[in-house]
LOSE-174578 format. One record per residue: x, y, z of N, C-alpha, C, CB in turn. Coordinates in pm, whole numbers, plus 50000, padded with zeros to 5 digits. Glycine has a CB too. Layout:
BEGIN
XYZXYZXYZXYZ
...
This chain:
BEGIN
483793102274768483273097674639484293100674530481903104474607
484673089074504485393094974310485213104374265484993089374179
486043110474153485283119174080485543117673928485553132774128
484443115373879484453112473744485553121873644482953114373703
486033112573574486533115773433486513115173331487073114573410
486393121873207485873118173056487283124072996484163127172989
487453116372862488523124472761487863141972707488713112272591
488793147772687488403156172623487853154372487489213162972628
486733167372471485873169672353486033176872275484913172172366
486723172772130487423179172056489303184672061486533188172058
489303185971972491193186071928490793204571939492003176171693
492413205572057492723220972027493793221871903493413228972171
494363215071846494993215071722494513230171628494543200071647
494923233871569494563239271462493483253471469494023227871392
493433260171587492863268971641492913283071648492923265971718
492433287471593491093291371612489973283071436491243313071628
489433275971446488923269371304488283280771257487853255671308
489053287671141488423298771102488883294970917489093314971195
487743299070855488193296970662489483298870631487503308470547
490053294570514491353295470478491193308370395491943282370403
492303317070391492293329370328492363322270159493723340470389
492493317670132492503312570006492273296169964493703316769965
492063297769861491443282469812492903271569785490363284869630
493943281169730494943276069717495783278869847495413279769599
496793266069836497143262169983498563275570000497773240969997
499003275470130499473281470099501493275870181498453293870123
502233268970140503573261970212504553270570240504273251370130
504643265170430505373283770481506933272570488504533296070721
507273260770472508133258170547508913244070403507373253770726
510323246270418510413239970285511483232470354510713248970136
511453217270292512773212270326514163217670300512803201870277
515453215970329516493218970270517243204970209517253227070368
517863207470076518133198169984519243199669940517363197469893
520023190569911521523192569842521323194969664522603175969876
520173185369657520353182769494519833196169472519423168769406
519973199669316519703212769231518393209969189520713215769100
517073208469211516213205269206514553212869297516763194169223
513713215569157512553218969253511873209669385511473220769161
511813221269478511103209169613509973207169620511203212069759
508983212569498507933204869515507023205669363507163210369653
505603201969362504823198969254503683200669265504903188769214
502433201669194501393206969271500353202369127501593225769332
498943195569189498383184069098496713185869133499103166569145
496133181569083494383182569090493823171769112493643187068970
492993172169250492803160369283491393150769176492543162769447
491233140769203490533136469102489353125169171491613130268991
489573117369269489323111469333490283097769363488253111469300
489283085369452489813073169504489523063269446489553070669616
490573052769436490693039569405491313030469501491323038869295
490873015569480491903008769536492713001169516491723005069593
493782998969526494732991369392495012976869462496573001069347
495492971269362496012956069456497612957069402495022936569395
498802952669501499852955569492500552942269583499992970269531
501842941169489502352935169591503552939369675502532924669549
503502934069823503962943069935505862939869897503172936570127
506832950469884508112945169835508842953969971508602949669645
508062954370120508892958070193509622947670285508332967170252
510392947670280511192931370313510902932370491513512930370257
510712941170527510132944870688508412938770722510092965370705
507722942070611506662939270633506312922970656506082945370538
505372917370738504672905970754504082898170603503512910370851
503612909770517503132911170394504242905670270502772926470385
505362904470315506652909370226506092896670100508712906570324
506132899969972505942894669817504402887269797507262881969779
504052892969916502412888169907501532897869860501762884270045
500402897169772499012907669729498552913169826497722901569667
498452927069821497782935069929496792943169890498622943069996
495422950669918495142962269917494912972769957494822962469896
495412988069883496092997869912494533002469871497633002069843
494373015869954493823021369941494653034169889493133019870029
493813043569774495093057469670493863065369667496033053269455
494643077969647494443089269600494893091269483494803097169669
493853097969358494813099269197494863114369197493913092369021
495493118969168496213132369142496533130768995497633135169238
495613144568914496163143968763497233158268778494663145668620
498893152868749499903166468733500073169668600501413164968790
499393176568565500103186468411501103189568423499633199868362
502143195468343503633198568362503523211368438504543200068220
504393217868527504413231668513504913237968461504523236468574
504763251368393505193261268304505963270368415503913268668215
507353268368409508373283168436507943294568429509413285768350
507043306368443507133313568435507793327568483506553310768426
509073322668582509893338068636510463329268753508733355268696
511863338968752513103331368884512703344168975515423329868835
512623342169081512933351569189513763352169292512123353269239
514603356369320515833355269430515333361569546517283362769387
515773353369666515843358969806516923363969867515503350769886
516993373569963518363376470033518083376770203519033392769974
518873372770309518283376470401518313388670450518483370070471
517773390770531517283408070625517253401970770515233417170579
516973415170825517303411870996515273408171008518233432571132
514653409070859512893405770943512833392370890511153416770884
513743386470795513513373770715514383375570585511873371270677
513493360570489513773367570380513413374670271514123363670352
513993385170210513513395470159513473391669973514483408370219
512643398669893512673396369763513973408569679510963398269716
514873405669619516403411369561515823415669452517803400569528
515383404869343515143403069193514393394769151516103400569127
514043400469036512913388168962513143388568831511193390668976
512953379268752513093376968596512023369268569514393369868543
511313376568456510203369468354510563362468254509383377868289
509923355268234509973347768066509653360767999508623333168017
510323361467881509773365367765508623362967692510413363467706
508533352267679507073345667623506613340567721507033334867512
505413347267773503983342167872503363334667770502773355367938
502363324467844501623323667745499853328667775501883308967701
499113330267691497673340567705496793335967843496463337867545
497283324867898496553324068039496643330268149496643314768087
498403336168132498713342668236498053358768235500233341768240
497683358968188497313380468168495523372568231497363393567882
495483364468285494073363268317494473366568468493213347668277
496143366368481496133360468672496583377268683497803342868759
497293385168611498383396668640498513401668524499793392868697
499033411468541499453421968416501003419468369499323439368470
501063415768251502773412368203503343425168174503013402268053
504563421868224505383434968203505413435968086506723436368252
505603450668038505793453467847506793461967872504363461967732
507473466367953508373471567938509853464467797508573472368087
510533470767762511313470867607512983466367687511253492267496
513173456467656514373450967716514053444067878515513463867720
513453443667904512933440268014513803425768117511433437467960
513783417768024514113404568052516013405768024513083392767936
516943411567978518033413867949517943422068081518373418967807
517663433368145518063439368216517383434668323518083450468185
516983423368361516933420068506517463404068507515273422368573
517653402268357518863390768381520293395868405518993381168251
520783404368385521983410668398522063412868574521993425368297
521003418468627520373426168736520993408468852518043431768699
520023398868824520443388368865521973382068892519873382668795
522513383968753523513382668790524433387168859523733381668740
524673400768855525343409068927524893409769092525203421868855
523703410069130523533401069270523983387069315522293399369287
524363383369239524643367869272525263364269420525723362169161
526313374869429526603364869553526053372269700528453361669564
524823378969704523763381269816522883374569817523193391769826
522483364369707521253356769708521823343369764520493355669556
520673340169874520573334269995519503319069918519763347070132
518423325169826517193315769774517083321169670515833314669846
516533309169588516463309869469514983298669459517993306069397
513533308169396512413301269338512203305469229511303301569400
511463289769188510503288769052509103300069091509853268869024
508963309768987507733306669013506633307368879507383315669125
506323292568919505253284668774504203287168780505033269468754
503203282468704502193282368670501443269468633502283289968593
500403265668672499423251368655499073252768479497583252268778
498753243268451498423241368281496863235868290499643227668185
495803245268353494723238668355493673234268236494213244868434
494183239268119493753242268019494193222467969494513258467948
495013218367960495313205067935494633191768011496653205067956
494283197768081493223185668161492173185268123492903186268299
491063176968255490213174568246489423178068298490203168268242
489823191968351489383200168482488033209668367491143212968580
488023214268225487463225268146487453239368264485733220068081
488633239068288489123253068355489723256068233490183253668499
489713269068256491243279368173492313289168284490393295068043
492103293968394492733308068463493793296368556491293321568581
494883296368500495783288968551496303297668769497213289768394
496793288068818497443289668961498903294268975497393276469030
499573301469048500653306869019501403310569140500423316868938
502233304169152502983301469287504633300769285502453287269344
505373298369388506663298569405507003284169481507063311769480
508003278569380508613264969464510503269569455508093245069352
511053264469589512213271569589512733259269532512833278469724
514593257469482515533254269471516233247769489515753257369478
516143235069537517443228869609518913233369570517433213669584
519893229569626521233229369609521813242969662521553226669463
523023249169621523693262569656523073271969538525513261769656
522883283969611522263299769545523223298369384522923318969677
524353296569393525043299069251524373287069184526883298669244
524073277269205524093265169097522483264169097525033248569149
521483266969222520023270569207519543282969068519633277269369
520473295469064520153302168968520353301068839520433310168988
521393289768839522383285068655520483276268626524833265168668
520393269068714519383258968715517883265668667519343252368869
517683277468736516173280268754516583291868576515513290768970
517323298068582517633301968400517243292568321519193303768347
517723284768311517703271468225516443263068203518633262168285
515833266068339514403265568292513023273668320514133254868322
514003286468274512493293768242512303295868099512313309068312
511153294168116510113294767997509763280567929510723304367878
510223275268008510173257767964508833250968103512453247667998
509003236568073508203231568139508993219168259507193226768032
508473218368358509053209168449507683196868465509553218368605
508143184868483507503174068462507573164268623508243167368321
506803160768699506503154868771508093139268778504833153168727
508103137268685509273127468712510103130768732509663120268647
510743150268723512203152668717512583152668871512603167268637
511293152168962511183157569099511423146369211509743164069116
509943135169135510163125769244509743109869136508913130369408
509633098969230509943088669150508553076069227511923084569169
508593062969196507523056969268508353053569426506883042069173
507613053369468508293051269653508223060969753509883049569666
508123074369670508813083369774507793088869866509613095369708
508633092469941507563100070060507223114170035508223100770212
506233118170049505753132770020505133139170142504673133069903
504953153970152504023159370225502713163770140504653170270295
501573164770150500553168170081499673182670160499703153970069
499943192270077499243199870172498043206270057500363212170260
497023205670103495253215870070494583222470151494003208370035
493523229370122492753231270166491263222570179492883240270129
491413218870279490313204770300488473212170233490233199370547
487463201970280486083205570241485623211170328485243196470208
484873223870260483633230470305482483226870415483033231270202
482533227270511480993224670581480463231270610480713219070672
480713244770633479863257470691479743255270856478163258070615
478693262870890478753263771005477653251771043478553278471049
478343249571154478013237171239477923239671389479083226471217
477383231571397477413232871618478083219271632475303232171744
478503221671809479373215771869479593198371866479133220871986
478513195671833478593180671807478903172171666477373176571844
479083180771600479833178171443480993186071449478923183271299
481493198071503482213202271501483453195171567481793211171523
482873195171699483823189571798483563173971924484003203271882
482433170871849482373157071902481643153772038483733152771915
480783163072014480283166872211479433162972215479983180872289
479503151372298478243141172361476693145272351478463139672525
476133140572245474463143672226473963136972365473613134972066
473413148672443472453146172576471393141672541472083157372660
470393131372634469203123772585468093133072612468973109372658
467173129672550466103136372497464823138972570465823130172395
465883133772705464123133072787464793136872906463003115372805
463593145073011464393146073127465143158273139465263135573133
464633166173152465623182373243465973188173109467553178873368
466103181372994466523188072875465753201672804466513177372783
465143204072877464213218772776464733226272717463473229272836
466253227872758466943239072622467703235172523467883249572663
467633222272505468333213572388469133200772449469473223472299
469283195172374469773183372390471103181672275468533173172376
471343187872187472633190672091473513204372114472083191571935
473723205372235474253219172274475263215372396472953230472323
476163224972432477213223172559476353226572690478673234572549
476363227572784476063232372937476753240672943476243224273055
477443243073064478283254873140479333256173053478863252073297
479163269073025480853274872967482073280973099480493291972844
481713277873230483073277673323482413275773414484113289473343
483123274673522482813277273684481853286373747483913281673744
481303288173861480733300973974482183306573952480153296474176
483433296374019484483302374145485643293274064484063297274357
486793296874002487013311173982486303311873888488293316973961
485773324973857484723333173751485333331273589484683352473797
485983324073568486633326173444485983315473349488233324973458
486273322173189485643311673092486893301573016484723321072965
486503289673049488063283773016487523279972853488743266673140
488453266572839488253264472670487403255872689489473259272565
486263256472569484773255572565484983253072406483743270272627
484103241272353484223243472205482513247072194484923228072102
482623255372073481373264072055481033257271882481793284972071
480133263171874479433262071746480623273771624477453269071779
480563269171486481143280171401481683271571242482633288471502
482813276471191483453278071056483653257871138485233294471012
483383252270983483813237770983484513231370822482303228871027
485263229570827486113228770711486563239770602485553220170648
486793236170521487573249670457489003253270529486543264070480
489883242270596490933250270657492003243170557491153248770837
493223250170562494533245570534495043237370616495353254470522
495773225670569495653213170687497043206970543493363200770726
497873195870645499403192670616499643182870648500373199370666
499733170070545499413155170609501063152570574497953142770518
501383141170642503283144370605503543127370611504573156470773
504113125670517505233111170474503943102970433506423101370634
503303105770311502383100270222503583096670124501093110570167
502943079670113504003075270021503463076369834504353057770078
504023078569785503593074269613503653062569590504433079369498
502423055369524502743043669470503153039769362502093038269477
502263050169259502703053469099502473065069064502043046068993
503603067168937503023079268878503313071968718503913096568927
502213074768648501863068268555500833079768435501143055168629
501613076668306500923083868182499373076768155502003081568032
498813090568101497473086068064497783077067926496373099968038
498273080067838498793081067729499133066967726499783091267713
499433060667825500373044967789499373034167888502593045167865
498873041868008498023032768128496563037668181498963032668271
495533038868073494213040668126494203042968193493473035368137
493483048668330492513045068431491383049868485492963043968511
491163060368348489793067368313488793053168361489653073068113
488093056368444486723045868435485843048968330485773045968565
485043042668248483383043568191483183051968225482253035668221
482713063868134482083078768173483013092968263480743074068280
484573084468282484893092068324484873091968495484343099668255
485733100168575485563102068713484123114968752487243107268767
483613107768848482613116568885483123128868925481813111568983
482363136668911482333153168943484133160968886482043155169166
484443148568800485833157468741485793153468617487423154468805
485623145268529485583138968382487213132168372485213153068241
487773135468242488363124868198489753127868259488243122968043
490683117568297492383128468303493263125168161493773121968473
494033134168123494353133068016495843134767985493613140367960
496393143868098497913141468114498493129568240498533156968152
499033135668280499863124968387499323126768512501523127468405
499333112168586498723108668683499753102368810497713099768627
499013107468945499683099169053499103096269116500493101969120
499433084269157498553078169302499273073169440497733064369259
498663085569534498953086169679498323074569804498423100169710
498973067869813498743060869948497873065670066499943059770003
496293062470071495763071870174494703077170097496773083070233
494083086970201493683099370187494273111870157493253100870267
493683121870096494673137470060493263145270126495243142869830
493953159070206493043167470223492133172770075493783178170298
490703180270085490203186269962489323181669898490963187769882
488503186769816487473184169756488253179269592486393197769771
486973174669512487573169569409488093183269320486533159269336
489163181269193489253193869135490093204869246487663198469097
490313196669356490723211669431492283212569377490633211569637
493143219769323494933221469366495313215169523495423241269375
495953205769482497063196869608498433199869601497133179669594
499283206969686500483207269664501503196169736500733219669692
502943194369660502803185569690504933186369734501813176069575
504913187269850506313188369878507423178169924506313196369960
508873176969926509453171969982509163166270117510143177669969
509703159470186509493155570321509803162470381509873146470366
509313168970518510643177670596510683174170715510603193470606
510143158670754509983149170826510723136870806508873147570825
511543132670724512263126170668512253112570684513203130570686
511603101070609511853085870714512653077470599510043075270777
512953064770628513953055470562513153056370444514273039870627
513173054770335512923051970182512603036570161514293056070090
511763033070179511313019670124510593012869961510403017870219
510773008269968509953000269759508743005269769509582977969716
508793011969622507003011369628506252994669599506333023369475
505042996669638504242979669627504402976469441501872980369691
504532964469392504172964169254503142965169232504442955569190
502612975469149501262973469113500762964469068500902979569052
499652956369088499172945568981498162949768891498612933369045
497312961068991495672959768977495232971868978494882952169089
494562977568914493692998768960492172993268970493733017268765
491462992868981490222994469025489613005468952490192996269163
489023004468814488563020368756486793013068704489983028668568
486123002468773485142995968740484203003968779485082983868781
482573007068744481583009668863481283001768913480553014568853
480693002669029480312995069120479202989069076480183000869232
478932968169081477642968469019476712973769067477222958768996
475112970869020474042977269108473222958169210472532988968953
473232963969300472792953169401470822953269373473432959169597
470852940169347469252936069323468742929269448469012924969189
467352930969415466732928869588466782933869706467022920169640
């Protein structure tokens, strides 16, 4: 007799599915870059639209014809510079050398950390910097979100490290130069480009095996007395062992890394609407600068999306022309 076969039930990907230690994401792995330039940007998601565009990839079937794209809008406030930090390597990795503050914080930050008050402070670990110069291996930003400028009615800004492109000497002339200033979403990337998007996806709590992991609901009649939304055998009699079994537990909430999401636009509030009537649900109005991602983005609305270089790298193609945003409600259907 044959013996039956089924696909497997559920993805071992990403395992053990347990909560993300934090809400904000957290990027272990950075491209390497020639240009002198931050490798990445980091934006609040807002929700979906669908745009109509026309297709300008001379590869495509589509090529100068109307298409629709399905986007993601991301509102990016500028980020605020707040401190260079240098890396050096060690035989465990790399290690932290030096750090330099802005002088002028501004009052959001004493919500995240305590500012140094030390008296010369910023002179003597710019000096400090320099005179390390040629052990430093990396060179990061590390900024701060401007949540206070949106449309988020947050205030306790996010505060993170984006490294450097280019060589350690010309990364540190660079990351001086702009601290205490602001970096802007266009200095980084442009319409076309490919991005990685990394969040922390949505919440589901705990779940059993058939939302979790996709496991065949048994029928309802018939030998079933101990459930019918549950697994059977978790292993063998012979050998005695418990193999991999997906169980009931933690369902979303993980850190998750979608890679070569293209941009279609990035576009001012200020010059191109696309506030709908009343605003976006469960986020209100956006009010600085906006982008829209090709796709889906991991995360709930309002969540921080970061948003990095490629480190997957593919050919560079046109972004679509925009024609069209979609910021209408939906009518209401009668009858």
């Amino acid at each position: 007799m044959a013996k039956g076969h089924k696909p497997r039930r559920g993805s071992r990907a990403y395992y053990p599915r347990k909560r993300a230690r934090s809400i904000v994401a957290r990027v272990r792995r950075w491209p390497k870059v020639d240009r002198v330039v931050p490798l990445g940007f980091a934006g609040y998601k807002v929700g979906m639209v669908h745009i109509v565009g026309v297709e300008m990839n001379k590869n495509s079937p589509f090529y100068g014809q109307e298409r629709v794209y399905s986007a993601t809008v991301l509102e990016v406030p500028p980020l605020r510079v707040v401190g260079v930090r240098a890396y050096t390597s060690s035989f465990y990795g790399s290690k932290a050398l030096v750090e330099v503050w802005s002088p002028s914080l501004p009052d959001e930050i004493r919500r995240v950390f305590t500012v140094p008050k030390k008296e010369n402070y910023f002179e003597e670990q710019k000096k400090k910097l320099e005179e390390l110069s040629p052990k430093i291996k990396e060179v990061r930003l590390i900024v701060s979100t401007q949540p206070r400028i949106t449309g988020l009615g947050k205030k306790k800004p996010e505060i993170f490290e984006i490294p450097v492109g280019g060589s350690p000497q010309e990364a540190v002339k660079y990351a001086l130069d702009k601290l205490g200033k602001e970096i802007d979403i266009t200095e980084i990337f442009k319409d076309g480009d490919y991005i990685d998007v990394i969040a922390v996806s949505k919440g589901k709590g705990f779940q059993g095996v058939v939302k979790r992991f996709g496991v065949m609901e048994m029928p309802r009649w018939h030998k079933h007395r101990k459930g019918h939304r549950r697994i059977g055998s978790v292993g063998p009699q012979g050998p005695s062992i418990m193999f991999y079994t997906p169980f009931a537990g933690q369902t979303g909430f993980h850190q998750r890394t979608e890679y070569n999401k293209r941009i279609l636009k990035i576009g001012e509030i200020a010059k191109e609407n696309i506030n709908p009537p009343g605003g976006w649900p469960h986020y209100g109005l956006i009010r600085t600068k906006f982008v829209l991602i090709e796709g889906s983005v991991p995360g709930a609305v309002k969540r921080l999306v970061k948003i990095r270089m490629p480190v997957r790298l593919l050919k560079p193609i046109d972004a679509p022309k925009v024609v069209y945003i979609s910021t209408q409600e939906w009518p209401e259907v009668k009858g």
